[in-house]
C-alpha positions in Angstrom: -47.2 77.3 49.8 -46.4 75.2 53.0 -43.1 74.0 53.6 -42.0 70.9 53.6 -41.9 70.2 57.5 -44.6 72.2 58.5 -46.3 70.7 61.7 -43.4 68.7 62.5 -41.7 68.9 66.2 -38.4 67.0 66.0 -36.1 66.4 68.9 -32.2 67.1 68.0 -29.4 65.9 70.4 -26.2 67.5 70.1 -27.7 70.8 68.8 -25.8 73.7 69.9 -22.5 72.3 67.8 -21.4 73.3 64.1 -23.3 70.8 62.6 -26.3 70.8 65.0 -26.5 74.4 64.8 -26.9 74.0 60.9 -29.9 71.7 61.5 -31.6 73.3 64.1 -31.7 76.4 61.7 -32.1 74.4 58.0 -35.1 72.2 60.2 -36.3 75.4 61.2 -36.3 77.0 57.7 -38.3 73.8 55.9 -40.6 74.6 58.9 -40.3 72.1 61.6 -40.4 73.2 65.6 -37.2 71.3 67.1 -36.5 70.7 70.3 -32.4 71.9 71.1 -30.7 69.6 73.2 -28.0 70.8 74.9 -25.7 69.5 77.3 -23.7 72.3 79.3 -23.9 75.6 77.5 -27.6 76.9 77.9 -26.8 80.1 76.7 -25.7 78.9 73.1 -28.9 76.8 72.8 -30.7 79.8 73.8 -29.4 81.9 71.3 -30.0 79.3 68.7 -33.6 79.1 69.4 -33.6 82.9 68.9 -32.1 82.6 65.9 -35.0 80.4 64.4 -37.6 83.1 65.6 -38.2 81.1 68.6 -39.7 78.1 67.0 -38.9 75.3 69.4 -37.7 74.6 72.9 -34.5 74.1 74.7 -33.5 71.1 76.5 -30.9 69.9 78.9 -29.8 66.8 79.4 -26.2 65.0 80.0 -26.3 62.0 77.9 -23.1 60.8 79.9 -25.1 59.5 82.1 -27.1 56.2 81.6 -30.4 58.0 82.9 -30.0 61.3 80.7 -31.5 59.7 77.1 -34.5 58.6 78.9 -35.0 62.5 80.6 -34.3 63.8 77.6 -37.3 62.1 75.7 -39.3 63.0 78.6 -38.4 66.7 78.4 -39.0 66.6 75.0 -42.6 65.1 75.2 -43.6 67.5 77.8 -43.0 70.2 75.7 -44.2 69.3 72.3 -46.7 66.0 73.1 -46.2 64.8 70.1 -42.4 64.4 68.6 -42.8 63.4 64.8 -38.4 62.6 64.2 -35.6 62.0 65.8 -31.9 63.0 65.0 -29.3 61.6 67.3 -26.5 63.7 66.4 -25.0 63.9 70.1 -21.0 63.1 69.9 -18.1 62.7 71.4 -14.0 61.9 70.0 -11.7 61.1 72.4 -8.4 59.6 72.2 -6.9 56.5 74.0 -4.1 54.7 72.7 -3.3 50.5 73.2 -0.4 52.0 75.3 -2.9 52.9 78.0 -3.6 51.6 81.4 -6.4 48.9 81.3 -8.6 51.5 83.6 -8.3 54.3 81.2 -9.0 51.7 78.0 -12.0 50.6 79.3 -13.0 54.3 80.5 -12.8 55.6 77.4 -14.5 53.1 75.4 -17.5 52.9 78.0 -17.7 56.9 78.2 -17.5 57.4 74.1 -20.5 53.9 74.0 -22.4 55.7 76.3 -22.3 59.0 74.6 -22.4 58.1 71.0 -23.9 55.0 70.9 -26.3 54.1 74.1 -27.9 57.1 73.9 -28.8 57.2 70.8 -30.1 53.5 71.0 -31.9 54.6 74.2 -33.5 57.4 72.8 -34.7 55.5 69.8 -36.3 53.0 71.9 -38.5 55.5 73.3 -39.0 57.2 70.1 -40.2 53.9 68.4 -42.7 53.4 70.9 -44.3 56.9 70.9 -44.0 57.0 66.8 -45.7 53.3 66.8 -48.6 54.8 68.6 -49.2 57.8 66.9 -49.0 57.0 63.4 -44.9 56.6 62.6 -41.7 58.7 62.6 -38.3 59.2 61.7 -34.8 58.7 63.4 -32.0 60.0 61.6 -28.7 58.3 63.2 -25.5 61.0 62.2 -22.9 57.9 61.8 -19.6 58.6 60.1 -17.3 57.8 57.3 -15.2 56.4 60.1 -17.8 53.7 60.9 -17.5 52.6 57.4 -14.0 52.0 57.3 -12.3 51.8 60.0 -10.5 55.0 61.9 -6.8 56.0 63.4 -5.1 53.8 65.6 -5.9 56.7 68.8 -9.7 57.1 67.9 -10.6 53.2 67.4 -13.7 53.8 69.6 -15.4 56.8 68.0 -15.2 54.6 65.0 -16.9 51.5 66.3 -19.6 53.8 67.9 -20.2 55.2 64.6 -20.4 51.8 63.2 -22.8 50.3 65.5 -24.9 53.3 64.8 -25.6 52.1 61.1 -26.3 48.9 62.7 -29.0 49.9 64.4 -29.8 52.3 62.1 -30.5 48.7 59.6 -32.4 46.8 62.3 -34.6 49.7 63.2 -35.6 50.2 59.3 -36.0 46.1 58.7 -38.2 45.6 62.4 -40.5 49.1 62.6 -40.8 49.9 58.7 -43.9 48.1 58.8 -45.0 50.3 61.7 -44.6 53.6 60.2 -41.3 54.0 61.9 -38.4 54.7 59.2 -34.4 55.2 60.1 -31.5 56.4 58.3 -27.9 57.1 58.8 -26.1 60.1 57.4 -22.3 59.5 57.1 -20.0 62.4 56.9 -16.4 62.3 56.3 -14.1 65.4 57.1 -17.0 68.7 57.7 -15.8 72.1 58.5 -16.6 72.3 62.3 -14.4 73.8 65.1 -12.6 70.1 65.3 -11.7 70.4 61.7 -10.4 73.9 62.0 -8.4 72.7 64.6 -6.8 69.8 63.2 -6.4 72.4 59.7 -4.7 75.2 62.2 -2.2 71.9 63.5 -1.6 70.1 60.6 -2.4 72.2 57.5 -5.5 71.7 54.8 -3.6 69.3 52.7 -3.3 67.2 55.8 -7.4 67.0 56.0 -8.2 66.8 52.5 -5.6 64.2 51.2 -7.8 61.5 50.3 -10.9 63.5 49.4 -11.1 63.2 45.9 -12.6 66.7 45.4 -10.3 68.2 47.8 -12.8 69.8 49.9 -14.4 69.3 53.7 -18.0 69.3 53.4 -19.8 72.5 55.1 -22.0 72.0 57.6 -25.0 73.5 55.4 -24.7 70.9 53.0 -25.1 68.0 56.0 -27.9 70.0 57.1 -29.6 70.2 53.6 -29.4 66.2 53.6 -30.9 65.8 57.1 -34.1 68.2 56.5 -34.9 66.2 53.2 -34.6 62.6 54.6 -37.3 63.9 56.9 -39.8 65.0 54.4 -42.6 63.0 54.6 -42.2 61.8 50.7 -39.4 59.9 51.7 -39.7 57.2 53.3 -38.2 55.2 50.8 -34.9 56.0 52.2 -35.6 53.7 54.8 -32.7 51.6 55.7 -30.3 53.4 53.4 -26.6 55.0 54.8 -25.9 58.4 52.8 -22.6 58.9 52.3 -21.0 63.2 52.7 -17.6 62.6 52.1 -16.2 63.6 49.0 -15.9 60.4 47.5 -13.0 59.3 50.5 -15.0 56.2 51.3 -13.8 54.6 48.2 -10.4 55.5 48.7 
């Protein structure tokens, strides 16, 4: 029995990360070749690709930089010609507060734009042209609960980066479904990564999982699961649509 991504090469930024890592490896599983982007640490995107049995590539790129989307689809479309879905999972949080200098304000919201939100727009320019002519493709935008509703006082810039990416994430489906070309955002609250552990280790669980009606980060499996079945090929209904992994703290 084939699986359900079988033939498909599928670029992932951010890979080497708790929640890349878990797609890399579900994508893998549903059989799909996916290219590893990775930043700095080449050595942790290598032994994720042996940890799929070698069934993809690895990639560097600094998507800090205006130029690195742009090498980054190139790299990509050397080594697998023909890329069938995107997943711009690349980011970054950093924390500025309205008691900053006027410099370091703008720094951080350009650096956090760039990395977060630029790229990812970047990349799916690219992608829309190379999935327009060769018969369509996916983008997969990971946005976040915080785009949704609005974030903490210090973070107010990962929150409008997530934002804009459901944005475009909505203008992409409306202009290119026609085309073949479908998008959709996945939107998880609170997930059990090294940041979450970390803010759990400072402030306590009950801290994390106050307004999470089932009192419970996701795991980064179950965000995984979600991504690998929006990129079946029998869904391209989806289109357009924003899937919510929080718990049920959106409504809250």
């Amino acid at each position: 029995m084939s699986k359900p991504l079988e033939g498909q090469s599928i670029l992932l930024t951010g890979a080497s990360g708790g929640i890349g890592a878990a797609i890399v490896e579900r994508l893998a599983a549903e059989g799909a070749c996916v290219a590893i982007h990775y930043g700095r640490d080449r050595e942790k995107a290598r032994h994720l690709l042996d940890r799929i049995g070698g069934r993809g590539w690895i990639i560097q790129a600094d998507l800090s930089r205006p130029e690195g989307p742009f090498e980054l689809w190139a790299r990509a479309i050397d080594a697998a010609g023909r890329v069938h879905a995107l997943v711009n999972n690349a980011g970054i949080r950093s924390e500025i507060t309205i008691d900053a200098t006027a410099d370091d304000w703008r720094a951080a919201w350009r650096k956090e734009f760039q990395v977060n939100f630029f790229a990812a727009a970047d990349l799916s320019k690219e992608a829309i042209r190379h999935f327009k002519a060769n018969g369509g493709g996916r983008i997969v935008n990971m946005a976040s609960r915080a785009g949704q509703r609005g974030y903490a006082a210090d973070a107010m810039p990962y929150g409008a980066t997530k934002a804009a990416l459901v944005n475009l994430t909505k203008s992409i489906a409306r202009s290119f479904g026609a085309d073949g070309v479908t998008a959709v955002a996945v939107a998880p609250g609170w997930v059990r990564t090294d940041m979450a552990e970390d803010f759990v280790a400072k402030h306590g669980k009950s801290a994390a999982v106050a307004d999470i009606p089932i009192g419970e980060m996701a795991e980064p499996s179950e965000v995984a699961e979600l991504v690998a079945f929006v990129l079946r090929p029998t869904q391209a209904s989806l289109n357009g649509a924003t899937l919510d992994v929080n718990g049920g703290s959106y409504i809250r």
